[in-house]
C-alpha positions in Angstrom: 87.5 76.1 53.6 85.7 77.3 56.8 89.6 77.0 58.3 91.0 78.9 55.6 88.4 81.9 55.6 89.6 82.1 59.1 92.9 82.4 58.8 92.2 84.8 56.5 90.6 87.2 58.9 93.4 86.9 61.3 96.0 87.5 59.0 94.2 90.7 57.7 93.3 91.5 61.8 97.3 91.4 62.0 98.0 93.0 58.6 96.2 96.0 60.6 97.9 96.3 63.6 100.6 96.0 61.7 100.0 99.5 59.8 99.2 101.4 63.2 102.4 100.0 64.9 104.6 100.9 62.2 102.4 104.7 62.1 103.1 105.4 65.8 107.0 103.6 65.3 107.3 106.6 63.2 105.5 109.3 65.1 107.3 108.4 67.9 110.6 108.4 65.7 110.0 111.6 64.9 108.9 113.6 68.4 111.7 111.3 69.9 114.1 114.1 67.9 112.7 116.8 69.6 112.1 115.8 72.9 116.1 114.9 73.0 116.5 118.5 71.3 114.5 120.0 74.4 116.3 118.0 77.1 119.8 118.4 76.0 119.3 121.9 75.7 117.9 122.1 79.3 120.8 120.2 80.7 123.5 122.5 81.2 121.2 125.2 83.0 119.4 122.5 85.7 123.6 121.2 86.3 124.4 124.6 86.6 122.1 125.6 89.4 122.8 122.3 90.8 126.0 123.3 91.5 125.6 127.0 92.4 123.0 125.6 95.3 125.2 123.3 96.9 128.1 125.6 96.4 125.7 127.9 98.7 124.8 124.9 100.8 128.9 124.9 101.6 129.2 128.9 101.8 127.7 129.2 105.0 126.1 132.3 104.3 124.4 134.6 107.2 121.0 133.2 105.9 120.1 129.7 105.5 117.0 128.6 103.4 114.6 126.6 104.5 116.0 124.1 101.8 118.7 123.7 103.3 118.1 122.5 106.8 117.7 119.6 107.2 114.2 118.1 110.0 112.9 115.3 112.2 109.9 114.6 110.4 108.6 111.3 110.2 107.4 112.0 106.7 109.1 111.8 103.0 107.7 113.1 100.0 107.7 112.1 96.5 108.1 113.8 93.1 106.8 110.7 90.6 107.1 111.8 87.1 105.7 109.1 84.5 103.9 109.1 80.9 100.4 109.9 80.0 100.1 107.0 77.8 101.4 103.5 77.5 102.7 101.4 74.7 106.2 102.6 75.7 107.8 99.2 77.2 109.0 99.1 80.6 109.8 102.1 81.0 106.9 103.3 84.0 106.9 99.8 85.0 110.9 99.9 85.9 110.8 103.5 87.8 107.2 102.7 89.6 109.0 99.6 91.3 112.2 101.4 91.9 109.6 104.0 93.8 107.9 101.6 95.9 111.3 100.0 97.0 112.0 103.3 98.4 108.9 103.9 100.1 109.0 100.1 101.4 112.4 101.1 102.8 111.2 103.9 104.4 108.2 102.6 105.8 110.4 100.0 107.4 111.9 103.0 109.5 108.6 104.1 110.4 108.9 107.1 108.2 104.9 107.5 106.1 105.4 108.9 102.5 103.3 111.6 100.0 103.5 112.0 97.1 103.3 114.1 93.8 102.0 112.5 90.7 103.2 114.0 87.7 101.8 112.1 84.5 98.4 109.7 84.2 100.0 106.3 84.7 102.3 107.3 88.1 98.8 108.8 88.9 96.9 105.6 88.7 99.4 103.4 90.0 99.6 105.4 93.3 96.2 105.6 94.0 96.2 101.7 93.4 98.8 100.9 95.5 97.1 103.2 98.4 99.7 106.2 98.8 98.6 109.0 100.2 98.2 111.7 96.9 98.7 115.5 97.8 98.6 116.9 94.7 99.0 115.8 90.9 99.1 117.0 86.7 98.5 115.0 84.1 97.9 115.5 80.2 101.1 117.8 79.5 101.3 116.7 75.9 104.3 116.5 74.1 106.4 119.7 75.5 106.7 120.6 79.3 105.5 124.0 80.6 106.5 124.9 83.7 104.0 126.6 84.8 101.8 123.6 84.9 104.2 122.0 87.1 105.4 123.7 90.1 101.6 124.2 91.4 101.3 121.0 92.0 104.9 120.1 93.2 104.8 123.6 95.3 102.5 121.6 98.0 105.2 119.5 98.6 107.9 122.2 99.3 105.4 124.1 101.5 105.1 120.9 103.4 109.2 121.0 103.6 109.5 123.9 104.7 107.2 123.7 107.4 108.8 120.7 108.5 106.2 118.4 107.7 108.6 116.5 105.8 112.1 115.2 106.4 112.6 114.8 102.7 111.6 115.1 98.9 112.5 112.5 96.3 112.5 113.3 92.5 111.7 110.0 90.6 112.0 110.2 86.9 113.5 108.0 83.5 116.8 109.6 83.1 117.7 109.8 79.1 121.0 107.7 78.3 120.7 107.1 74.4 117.9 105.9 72.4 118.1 101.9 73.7 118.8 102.8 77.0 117.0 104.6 79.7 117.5 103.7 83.6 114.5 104.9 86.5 116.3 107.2 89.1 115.4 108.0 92.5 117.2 111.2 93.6 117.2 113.5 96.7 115.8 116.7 96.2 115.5 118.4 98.8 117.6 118.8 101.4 120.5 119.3 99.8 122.5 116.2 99.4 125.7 115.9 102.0 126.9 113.6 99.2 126.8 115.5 96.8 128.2 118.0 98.5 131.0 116.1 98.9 131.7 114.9 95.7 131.9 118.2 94.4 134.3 119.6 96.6 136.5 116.7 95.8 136.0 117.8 92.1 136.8 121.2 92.7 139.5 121.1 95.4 139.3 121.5 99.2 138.2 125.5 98.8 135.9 126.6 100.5 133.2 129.0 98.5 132.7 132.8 99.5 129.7 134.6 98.1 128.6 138.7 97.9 124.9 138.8 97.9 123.2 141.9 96.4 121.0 143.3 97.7 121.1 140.7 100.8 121.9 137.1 101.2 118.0 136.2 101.6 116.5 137.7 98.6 119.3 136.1 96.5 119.1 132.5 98.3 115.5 132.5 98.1 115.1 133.5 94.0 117.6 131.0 93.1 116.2 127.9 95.3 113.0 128.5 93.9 115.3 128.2 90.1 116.7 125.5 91.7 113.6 123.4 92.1 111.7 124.7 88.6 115.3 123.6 87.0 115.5 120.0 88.4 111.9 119.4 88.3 111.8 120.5 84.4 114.7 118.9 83.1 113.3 115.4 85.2 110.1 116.0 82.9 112.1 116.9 79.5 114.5 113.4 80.5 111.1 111.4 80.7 109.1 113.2 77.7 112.8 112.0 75.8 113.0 108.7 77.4 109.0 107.9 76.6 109.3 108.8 73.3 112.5 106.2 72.5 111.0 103.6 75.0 108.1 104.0 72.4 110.1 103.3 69.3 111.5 100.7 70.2 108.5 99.0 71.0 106.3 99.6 68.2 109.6 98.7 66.4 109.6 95.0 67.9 105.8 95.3 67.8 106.3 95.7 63.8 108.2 92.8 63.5 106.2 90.6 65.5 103.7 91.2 63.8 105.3 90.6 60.5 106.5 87.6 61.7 103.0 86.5 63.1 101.7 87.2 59.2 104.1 85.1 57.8 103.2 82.2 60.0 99.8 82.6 59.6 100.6 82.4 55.9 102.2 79.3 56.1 99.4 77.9 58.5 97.1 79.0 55.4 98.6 77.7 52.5 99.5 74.5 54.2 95.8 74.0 54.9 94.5 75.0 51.2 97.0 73.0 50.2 95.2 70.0 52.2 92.2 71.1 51.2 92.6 70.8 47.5 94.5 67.8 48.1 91.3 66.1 49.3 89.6 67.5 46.7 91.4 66.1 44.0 91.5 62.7 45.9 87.8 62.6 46.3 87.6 62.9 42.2 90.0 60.1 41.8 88.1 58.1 44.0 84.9 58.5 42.1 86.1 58.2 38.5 87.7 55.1 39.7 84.8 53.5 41.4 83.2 55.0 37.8 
């Protein structure tokens, strides 16, 4: 019964993995709630200064921030927010190639890319691929602080604003339900003359008139620095949500592999005791009658 003993020890090695995927199917179930909590809650304020900046962007004020012009740089830079850890699907996988499409595309205009690597596995994956890495964070745990993040992403608007860069791209897992998550690749920075558009279409063909107190500057420049902490928090809070579903589902599936693996293993065993006292029994036969 060498084969069966064997079997044995697989079926308890899966019986095992079985108990620590179903474990982290249920930790996971369980921060999944509050990372959703945490995002939702943060989406209304990052839409909201959305639209006050490119209302602003529109305004024409006396003052125009650095954010807002647009440069000749041959440079982009990058904003790539992934996980800390895996075991969460596709889900770095999918917006890690939807990132180096972009910077293939961009390369093919003779534009070189930088980037900002916000979470271990974009981290690693861009220092594989050779990208040139200005500044990064990793190990954030389970809830965002903000304070974390915008020293690492402020290299990148430094290098924006002194023209160093044409461009910065926020790349992130936006949240769509709890089966669902898509990679995005967004323009940060300047502000989008799409957008623009689309929002004036929403809103009618006005025009937006601001009264800055105490002066145009001081107000611009506060709230474009809310502007960026806003976007760049709620793209965290959308990928903390995302991970956490992305890694429910998979220990989910993992779980029922697994269960499924046990039960042919089972049937792998039993079919081979069943041979083996078969033979037995045959072997007795055999000698009684030769008896």
């Amino acid at each position: 019964m060498a084969a069966g003993k064997e079997i044995r020890g697989k079926i308890k090695s899966v019986e095992n993995t079985k108990k620590i995927t179903k474990a982290m199917e249920m930790v996971a179930a369980s921060k999944m709630r509050k990372a959703q909590e945490r995002m939702r809650a943060a989406r209304p304020y990052s839409e909201k200064v959305r639209n006050i900046a490119t209302h602003l962007g529109q305004a024409n004020p006396e003052y125009v921030h650095a954010f807002m012009k647009t440069n000749d740089a041959k440079s982009a830079g990058f904003i790539v927010v992934s996980t800390d850890k895996g075991l969460c699907g596709g889900m770095n996988t999918n917006v890690l190639r939807a990132v180096t499409q972009k910077i293939k595309d961009l390369q093919g205009q003779g534009v070189s890319t930088q980037a900002v690597a916000i979470g271990n596995k974009g981290f690693g994956f861009l220092n594989r691929v050779g990208a040139k890495v200005v500044s990064h964070v990793t190990q954030l745990g389970d809830t965002p602080h903000l304070e974390k993040l915008i020293g690492p992403v402020k290299v990148l608007l430094d290098a924006y604003s002194k023209g160093e860069v044409n461009a910065v791209y926020l790349c992130y897992t936006r949240f769509i339900n709890t089966m669902k998550q898509e990679p995005v690749v967004e323009q940060l920075l300047p502000l989008s003359s799409e957008k623009m558009k689309q929002d004036t279409a929403a809103s009618g063909s006005h025009g937006w008139d601001y009264l800055y107190e105490p002066d145009a500057q001081t107000v611009i420049d506060d709230l474009l620095v809310r502007y960026v902490e806003a976007l760049v928090y709620q793209a965290v809070a959308e990928n903390m949500a995302s991970e956490q579903s992305a890694r429910m589902v998979a220990m989910k599936a993992a779980t029922d592999n697994a269960g499924n693996v046990i039960a042919e293993l089972k049937l792998v065993y039993n079919k081979t005791r069943q041979a083996a006292i078969t033979k037995e029994l045959s072997e007795i036969v055999a000698g009684a009658a030769a008896v």
